[in-house]
N, C-alpha and C positions, 0 to 999 in steps of 0.2 A: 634764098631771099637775102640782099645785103642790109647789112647793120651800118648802124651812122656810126663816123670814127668817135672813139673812146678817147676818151682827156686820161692822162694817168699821170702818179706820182713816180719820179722812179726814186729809187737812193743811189745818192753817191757815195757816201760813206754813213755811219750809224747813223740816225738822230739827224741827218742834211739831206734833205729834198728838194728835186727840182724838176715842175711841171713839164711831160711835151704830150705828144698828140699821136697815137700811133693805132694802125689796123683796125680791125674787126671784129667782133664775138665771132664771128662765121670760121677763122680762120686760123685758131688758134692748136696749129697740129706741126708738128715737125715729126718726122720719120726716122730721125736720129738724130738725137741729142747732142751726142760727141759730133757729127760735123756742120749742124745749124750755126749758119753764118751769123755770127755777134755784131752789134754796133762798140767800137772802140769808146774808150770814155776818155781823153785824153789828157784832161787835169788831173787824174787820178795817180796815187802813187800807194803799193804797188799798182802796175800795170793792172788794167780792169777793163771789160767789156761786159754787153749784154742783149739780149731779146727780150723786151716786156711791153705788155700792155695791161690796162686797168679798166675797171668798171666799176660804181658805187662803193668806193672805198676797200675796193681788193683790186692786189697786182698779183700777175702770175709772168712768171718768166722764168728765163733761164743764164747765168752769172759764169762769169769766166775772173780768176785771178792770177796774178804770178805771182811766182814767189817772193814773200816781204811780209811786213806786220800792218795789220788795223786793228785798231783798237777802240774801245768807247763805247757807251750807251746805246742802244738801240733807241726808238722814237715810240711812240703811242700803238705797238701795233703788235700781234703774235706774228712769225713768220713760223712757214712748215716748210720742209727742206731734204731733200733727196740727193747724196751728193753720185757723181758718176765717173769723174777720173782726181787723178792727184790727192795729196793728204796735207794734210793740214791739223793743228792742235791747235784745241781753244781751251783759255785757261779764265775759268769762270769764276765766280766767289764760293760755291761748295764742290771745287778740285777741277778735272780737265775732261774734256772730251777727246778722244782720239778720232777724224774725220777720213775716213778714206771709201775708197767707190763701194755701194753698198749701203752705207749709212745712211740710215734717216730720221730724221731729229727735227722736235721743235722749241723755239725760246718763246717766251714770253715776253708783254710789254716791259720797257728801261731793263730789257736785263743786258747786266754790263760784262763785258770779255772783254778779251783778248788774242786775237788772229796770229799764229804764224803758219807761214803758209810754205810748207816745205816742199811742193810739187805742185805746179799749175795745177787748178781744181775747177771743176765746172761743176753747177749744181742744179738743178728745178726747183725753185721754189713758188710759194704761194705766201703773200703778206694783205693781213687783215686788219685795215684801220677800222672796222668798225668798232663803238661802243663795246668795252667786255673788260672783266673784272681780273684783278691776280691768277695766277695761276703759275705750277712748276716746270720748269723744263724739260724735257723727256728726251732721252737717247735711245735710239736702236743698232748697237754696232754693224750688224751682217742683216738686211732684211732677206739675202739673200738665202740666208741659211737658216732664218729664226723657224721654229716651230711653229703651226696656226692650229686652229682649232679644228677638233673633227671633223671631217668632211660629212655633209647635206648633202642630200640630193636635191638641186637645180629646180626652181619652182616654174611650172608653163613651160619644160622642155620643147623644142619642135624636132629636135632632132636628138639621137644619141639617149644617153644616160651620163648626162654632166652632171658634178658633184662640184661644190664650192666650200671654201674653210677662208677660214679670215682670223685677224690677231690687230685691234686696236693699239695705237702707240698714243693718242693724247685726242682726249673729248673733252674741248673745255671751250665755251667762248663761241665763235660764228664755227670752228673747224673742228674735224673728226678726221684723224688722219691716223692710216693704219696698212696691212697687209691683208693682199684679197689674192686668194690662186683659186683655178676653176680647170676642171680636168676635161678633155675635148667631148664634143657637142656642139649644138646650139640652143639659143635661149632669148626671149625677147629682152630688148636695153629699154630703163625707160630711165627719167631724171622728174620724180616728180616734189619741188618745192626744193632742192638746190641745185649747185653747179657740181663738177666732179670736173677735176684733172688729175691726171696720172701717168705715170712712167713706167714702161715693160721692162721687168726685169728678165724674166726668161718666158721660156715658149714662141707660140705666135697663134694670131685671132687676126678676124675684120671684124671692123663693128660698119654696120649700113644703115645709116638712117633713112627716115618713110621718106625723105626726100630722095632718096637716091644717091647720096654722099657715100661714098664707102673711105672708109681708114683700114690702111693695112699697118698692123700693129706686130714688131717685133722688137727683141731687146735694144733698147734704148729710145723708142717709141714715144712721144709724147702727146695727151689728147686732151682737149678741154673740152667737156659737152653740159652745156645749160641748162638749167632747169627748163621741162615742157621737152624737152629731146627726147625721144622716143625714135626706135629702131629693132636692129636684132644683133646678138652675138653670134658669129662661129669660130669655134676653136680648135684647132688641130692639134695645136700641140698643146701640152697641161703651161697656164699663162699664169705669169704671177706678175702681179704690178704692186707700189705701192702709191695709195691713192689720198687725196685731202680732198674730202669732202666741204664744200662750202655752203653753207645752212642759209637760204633767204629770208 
């Protein structure tokens, strides 16, 4: 079923917004992050492009930079942020973060840096204008390599003996953004009362929805599924994403 196109906010630089009009809720999937064709941004210095679109005061996309500095304020909003190639240092007011593929971090509203960008970097992120109070910033160097919590065993299996672990990085505000890996199996998907997008970091799964959409999910994978989506996981290989949950 199609969705009426979304009005969104995009950023051009911290704290400077400017409205366009792009896609679908239905269509928010790229198969690989590193060669999802960006829109250039051409006022921009450094060089900048991107993929985004928005709904009720949340953008989800995906940001490409070149090497160069930005600097300044952020705007009224948390962003959660997965990065996936190039590095980059940002030098904040309580010391630096070190950004490179693997990382995943989020800032908080007005929190002010500063960008150097030492290798083209692409990123996924999720930015949430809605309504929501202070909070700290959080860094996760390597999600790739963090530890998560004991493995569970997988609730309504249909298939296998899958086992799931997970490792929260920042619950504060509309977003809950963290690390979830699930060992092969299948298992029914459902999304009830938020959104979820996420990026595969390693393994590989499909997720199929009751409509009969199937996503094939492998690293570098990105998915956005809406609250009320309901379907099923399978998973061959042990899939690790990390994911921001969006709270309605």
């Amino acid at each position: 079923m199609s969705e009426p196109s979304i009005s969104r906010l995009v950023p051009r630089r911290p704290g400077v917004l400017v409205r366009r009009t792009w896609g679908t809720m239905s269509n928010m999937y790229a198969q690989n992050i590193l060669t999802a064709l960006l829109a250039p941004m051409p006022e921009e210095t450094p060089t900048q492009s991107l993929w985004e679109w928005g709904y009720d005061g949340v953008q989800v996309g995906i940001w490409e930079c070149a090497p160069g500095t930005v600097s300044g304020p952020t705007g009224d909003y948390d962003e959660a942020m997965c990065m996936v190639a190039g590095r980059v240092t940002v030098a904040h007011d309580d010391g630096e973060f070190d950004i490179a593929p693997g990382t995943a971090w989020v800032t908080p509203r007005h929190w002010d840096s500063t960008w150097t960008v030492h290798q083209t970097v692409r990123k996924m992120y999720v930015i949430d204008h809605r309504p929501g109070q202070a909070a700290p910033a959080a860094h996760l160097a390597n999600a790739h390599k963090v530890a998560l919590g004991v493995p569970v065993p997988r609730a309504n299996a249909i298939k296998g003996e899958p086992h799931e672990s997970t490792v929260e990085l920042w619950v504060n505000n509309g977003l809950n953004v963290g690390v979830w890996e699930a060992t092969p199996g299948s298992f029914p998907a459902s999304r009830d009362g938020y959104d979820e997008v996420f990026i595969c970091l390693s393994g590989g799964a499909t997720m199929t929805g009751d409509d009969g959409m199937r996503y094939d999910l492998t690293p570098g994978s990105v998915l956005f599924t809406p609250s009320g989506f309901a379907g099923r996981w399978d998973v061959s290989e042990t899939f690790r994403k990390v994911y921001c949950i969006i709270k309605r």
